[in-house]
C-alpha positions in Angstrom: -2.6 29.3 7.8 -3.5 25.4 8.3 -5.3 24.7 11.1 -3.7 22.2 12.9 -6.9 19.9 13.3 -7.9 20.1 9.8 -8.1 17.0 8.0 -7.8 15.3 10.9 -9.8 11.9 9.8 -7.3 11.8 6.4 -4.2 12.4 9.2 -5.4 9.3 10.8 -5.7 6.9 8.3 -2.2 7.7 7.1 -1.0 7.3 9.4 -2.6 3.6 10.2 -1.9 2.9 6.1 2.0 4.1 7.5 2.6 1.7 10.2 0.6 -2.1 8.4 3.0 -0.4 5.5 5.9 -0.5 7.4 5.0 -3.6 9.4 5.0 -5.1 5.4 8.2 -3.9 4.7 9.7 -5.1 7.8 8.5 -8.3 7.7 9.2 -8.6 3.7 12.6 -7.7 4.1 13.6 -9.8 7.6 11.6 -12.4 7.0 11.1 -13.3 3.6 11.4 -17.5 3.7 8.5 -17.0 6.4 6.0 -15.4 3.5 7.5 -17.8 1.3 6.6 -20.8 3.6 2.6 -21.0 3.1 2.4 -21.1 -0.7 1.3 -24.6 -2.2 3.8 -24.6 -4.5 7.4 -26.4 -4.2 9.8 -24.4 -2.5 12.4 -25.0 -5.3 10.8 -22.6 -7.4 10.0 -20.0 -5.2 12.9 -20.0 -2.7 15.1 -18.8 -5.8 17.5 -16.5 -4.8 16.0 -13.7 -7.7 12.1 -14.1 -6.0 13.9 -14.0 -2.2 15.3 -10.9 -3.4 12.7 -9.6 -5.3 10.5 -9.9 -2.2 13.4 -8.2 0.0 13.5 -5.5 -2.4 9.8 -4.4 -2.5 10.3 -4.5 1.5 12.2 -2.3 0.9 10.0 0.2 -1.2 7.6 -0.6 1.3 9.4 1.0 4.3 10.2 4.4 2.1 6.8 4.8 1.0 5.9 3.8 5.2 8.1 6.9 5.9 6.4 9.1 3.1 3.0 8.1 4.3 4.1 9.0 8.0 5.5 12.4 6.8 2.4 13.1 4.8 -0.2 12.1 7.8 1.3 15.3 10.0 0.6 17.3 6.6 -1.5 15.7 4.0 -2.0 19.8 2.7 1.7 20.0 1.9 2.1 16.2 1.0 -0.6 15.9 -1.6 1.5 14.3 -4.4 2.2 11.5 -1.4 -1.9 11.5 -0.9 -3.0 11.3 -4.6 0.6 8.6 -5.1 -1.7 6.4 -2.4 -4.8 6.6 -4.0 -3.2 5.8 -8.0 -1.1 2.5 -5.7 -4.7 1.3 -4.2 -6.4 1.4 -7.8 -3.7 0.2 -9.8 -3.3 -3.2 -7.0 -7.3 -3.5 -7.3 -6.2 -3.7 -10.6 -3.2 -6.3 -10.4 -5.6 -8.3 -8.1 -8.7 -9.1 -10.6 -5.8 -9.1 -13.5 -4.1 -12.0 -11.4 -7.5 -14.0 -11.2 -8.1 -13.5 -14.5 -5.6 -13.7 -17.0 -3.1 -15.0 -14.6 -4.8 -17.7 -12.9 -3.4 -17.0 -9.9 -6.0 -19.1 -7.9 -3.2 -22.2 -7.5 -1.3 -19.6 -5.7 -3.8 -17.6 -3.5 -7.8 -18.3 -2.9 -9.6 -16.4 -6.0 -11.9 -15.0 -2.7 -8.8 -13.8 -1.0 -7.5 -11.7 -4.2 -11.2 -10.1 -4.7 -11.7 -9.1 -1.2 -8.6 -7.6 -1.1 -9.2 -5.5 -4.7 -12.7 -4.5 -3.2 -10.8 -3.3 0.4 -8.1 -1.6 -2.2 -10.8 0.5 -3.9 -12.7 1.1 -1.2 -9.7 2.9 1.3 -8.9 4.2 -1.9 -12.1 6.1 -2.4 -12.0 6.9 1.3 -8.6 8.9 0.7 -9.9 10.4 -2.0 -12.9 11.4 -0.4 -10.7 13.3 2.3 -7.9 14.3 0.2 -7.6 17.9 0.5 -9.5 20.2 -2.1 -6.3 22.9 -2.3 -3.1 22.7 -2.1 -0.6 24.2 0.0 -0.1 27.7 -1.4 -3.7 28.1 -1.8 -4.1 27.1 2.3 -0.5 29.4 3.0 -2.3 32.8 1.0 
């Protein structure tokens, strides 16, 4: 049987990683000319209707994996696969971030700083989730 208050520090930052999520997605899909606004390039190009859409759509995704998240912080034992998807998002974003700065040159878009601190906060809640992550699953904690 699960104990209730088992895993409770993992529990609590999903649920936290659940609610900037769907704060993200909300704001991503309502208010997408607003993220649009402080970018130092010409509107023309990025007020598109494909990027405004684009930009809806990952709000979207956002808010489903927000709900996912929220489901798997009341039982990360039975949600693992939403656990381990969390950790493999973090890395691979740590990832897109130093790809961005370097072979992207994303710098005109976004301070370099900015992207690396971000990739650094990325592997580092990752590492924390992994860390907490649960070492069985949920037959092994059910037998």
């Amino acid at each position: 049987m699960i104990v209730p208050e088992s895993h409770r520090a993992l529990r609590v930052l999903l649920m936290f990683v659940s609610i900037v999520e769907a704060l993200a997605g909300i704001v991503l899909s309502l208010a997408t000319n607003w993220v649009l606004a402080p970018m130092n390039v010409p509107l023309l190009i990025l007020n598109t209707g494909f990027v405004v859409a684009l930009l809806k759509g990952i709000g979207i995704i956002a808010l489903a994996f927000a709900y996912l998240l929220w489901a798997a912080s009341r039982d990360p034992v039975r949600n693992i696969a939403v656990v381990d998807t969390l950790v493999f998002m973090l890395l691979a974003a740590a990832l897109l971030n130093v790809y961005a700065i370097v072979s992207l040159h994303l710098g005109a878009l976004y301070p370099e700083p900015y992207l690396l601190v971000r990739a650094v906060l990325q592997v580092i809640l990752a590492v924390a989730v992994i860390v907490l992550r649960p070492k069985h699953g949920a037959r092994a904690a059910h037998a």
